[in-house]
C-alpha positions in Angstrom: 0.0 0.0 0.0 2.7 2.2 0.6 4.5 1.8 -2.5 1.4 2.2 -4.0 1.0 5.6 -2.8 4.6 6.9 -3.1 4.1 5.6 -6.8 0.7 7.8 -7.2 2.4 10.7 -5.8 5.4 10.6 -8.0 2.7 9.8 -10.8 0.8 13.4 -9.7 4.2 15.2 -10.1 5.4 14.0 -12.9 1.6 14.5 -14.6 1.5 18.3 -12.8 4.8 18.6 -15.1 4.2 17.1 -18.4 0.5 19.6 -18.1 2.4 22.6 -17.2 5.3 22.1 -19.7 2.4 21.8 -21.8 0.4 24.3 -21.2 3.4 26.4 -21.3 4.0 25.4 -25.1 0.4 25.9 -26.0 0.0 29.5 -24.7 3.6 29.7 -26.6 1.9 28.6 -29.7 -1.0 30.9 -29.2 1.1 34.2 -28.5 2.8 33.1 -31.7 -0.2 32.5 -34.0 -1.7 35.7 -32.3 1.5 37.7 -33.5 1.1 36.4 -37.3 -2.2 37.4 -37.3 -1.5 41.0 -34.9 1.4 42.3 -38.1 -0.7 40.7 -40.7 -3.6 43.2 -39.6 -0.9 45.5 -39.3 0.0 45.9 -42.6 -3.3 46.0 -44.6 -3.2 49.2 -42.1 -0.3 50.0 -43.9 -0.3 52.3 -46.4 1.1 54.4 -49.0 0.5 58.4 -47.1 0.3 61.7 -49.2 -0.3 65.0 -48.6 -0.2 67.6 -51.1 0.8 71.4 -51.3 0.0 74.2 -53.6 2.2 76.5 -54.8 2.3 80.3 -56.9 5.5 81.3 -57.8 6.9 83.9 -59.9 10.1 82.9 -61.5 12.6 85.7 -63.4 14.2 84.5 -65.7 16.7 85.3 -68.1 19.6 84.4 -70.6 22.6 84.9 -69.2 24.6 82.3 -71.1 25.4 84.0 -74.3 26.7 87.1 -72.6 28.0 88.9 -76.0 25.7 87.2 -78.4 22.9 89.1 -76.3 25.1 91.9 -76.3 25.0 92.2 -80.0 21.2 90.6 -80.8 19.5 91.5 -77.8 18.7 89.7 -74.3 15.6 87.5 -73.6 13.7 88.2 -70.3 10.3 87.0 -69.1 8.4 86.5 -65.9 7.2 83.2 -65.5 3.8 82.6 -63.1 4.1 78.9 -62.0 0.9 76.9 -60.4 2.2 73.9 -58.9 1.0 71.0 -57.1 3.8 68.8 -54.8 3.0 65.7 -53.8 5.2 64.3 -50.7 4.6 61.0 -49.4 6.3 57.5 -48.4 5.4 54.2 -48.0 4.6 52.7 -44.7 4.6 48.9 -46.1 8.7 49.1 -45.8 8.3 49.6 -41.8 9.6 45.8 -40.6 7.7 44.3 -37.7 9.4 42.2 -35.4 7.3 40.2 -32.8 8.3 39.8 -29.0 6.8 36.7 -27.7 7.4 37.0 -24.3 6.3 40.6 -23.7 3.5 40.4 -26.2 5.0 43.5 -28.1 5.0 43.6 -32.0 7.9 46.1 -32.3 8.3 48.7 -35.6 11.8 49.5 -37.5 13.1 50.9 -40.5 10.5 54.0 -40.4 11.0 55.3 -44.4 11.7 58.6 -44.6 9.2 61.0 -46.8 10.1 62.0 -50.7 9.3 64.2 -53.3 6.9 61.7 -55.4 6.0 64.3 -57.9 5.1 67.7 -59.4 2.2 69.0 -61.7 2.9 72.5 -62.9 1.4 75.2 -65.1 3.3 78.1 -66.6 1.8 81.5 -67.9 4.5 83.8 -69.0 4.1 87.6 -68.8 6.5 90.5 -69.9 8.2 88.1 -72.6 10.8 90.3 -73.8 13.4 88.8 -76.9 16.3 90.6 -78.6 15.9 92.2 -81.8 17.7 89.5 -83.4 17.3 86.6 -80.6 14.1 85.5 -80.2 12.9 83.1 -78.2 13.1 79.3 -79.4 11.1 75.9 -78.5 14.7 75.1 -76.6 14.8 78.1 -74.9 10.7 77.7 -73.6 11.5 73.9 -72.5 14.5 75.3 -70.6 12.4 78.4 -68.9 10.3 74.9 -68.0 13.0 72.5 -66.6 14.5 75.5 -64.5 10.4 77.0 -63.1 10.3 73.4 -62.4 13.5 72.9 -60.2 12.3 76.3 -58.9 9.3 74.4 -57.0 11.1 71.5 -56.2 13.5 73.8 -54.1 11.0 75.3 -52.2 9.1 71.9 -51.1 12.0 71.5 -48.0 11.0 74.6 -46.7 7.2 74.2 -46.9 6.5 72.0 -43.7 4.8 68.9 -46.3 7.8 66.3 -45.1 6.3 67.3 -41.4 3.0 66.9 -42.3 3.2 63.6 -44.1 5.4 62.3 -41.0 2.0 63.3 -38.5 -0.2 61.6 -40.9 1.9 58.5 -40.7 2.3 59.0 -37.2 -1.2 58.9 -36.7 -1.8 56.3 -39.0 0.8 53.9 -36.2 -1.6 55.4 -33.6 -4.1 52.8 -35.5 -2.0 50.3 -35.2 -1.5 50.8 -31.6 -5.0 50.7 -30.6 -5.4 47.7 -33.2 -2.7 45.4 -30.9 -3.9 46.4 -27.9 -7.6 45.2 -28.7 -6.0 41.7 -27.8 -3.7 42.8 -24.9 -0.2 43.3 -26.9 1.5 46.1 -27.0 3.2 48.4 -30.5 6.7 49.2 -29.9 7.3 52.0 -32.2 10.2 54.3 -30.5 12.2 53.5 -33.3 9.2 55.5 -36.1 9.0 58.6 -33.6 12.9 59.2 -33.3 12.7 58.8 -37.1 9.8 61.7 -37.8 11.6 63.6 -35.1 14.0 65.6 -37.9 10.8 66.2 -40.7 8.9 67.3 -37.6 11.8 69.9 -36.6 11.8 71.0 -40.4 8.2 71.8 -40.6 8.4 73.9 -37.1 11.6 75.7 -38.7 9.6 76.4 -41.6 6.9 78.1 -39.8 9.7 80.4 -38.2 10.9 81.7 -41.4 
């Protein structure tokens, strides 16, 4: 009877073991299949952001190239007025998720930073003035273009977009955040913010000037 007893006990440890080594693995298995499914709802959050700016320039220009053929056949001036739309954006579906089993976090890295996608621009010229002998020429009109053009592109740094398309994104992880935490993990995403910090600088700079 005793033997039978000691053997029981042992039996009752040994079984307390096994069930707690594997309840141990199945809760491992379920934080795991809960952080596939956690960053695979995370990135159909994910998405491409894009704000937009307008702009209304006037550019000057004129030929300065040909200094003495101007001199002789006359310079060419003209005031260009540029509408322009810039588009600014990046695309959140490069931000790597890493999961962290153990402390239920799904943490965020490799924040993109924002980019010029592209510019639409309209030109209207005013006080066209050509030389007497140097008028102006379909090279000439594509080159008042290409430089009106660059003219925008300059002044996108300074217009506070870059910080504007790094709250939007910022607000987008705030989604993600409250997605995560609907199941009791947590978004690590110290990494994104230290990332925006320099746009979000720039666009408080820009308001300065």
């Amino acid at each position: 009877m005793e033997y039978l007893f000691i053997g029981l006990a042992i039996g009752s440890v040994v079984a307390y073991f096994i069930f707690t080594r594997f309840n141990k693995t199945k809760k491992q298995q379920n934080a795991q299949e809960q952080s596939v499914v956690l960053m695979e709802k995370i990135r159909s959050v994910c998405k491409f952001i894009t704000v937009e700016g307008d702009f209304s320039e006037i550019y000057h220009y004129q030929n300065v190239k040909d200094k003495w053929l101007n001199l002789f056949l006359g310079s060419k001036k003209a005031l260009v007025l540029i509408d322009a739309k810039a588009y600014v954006g990046f695309d959140l579906t490069k931000i790597k998720m890493q999961p962290d089993i153990k402390n239920r976090t799904i943490i965020l890295t490799d924040f993109p930073q924002p980019e010029l996608l592209s510019i639409e621009t309209d030109f209207k010229y005013y006080d066209k003035k050509e030389g007497w002998a140097n008028p102006f020429t379909s090279t000439d009109l594509t080159e008042i273009n290409r430089e009106a053009k660059q003219h925008i592109v300059d002044k996108v740094p300074q217009s506070g977009l870059f910080g504007e398309a790094s709250n939007q994104a910022l607000s987008t992880v705030a989604l993600m955040e409250n997605l995560v935490q609907t199941i009791g993990w947590k978004l690590d995403y110290k990494a994104l913010e230290t990332a925006a910090q320099p746009q979000l600088k720039d666009k408080n700079e820009s308001k300065a000037i």
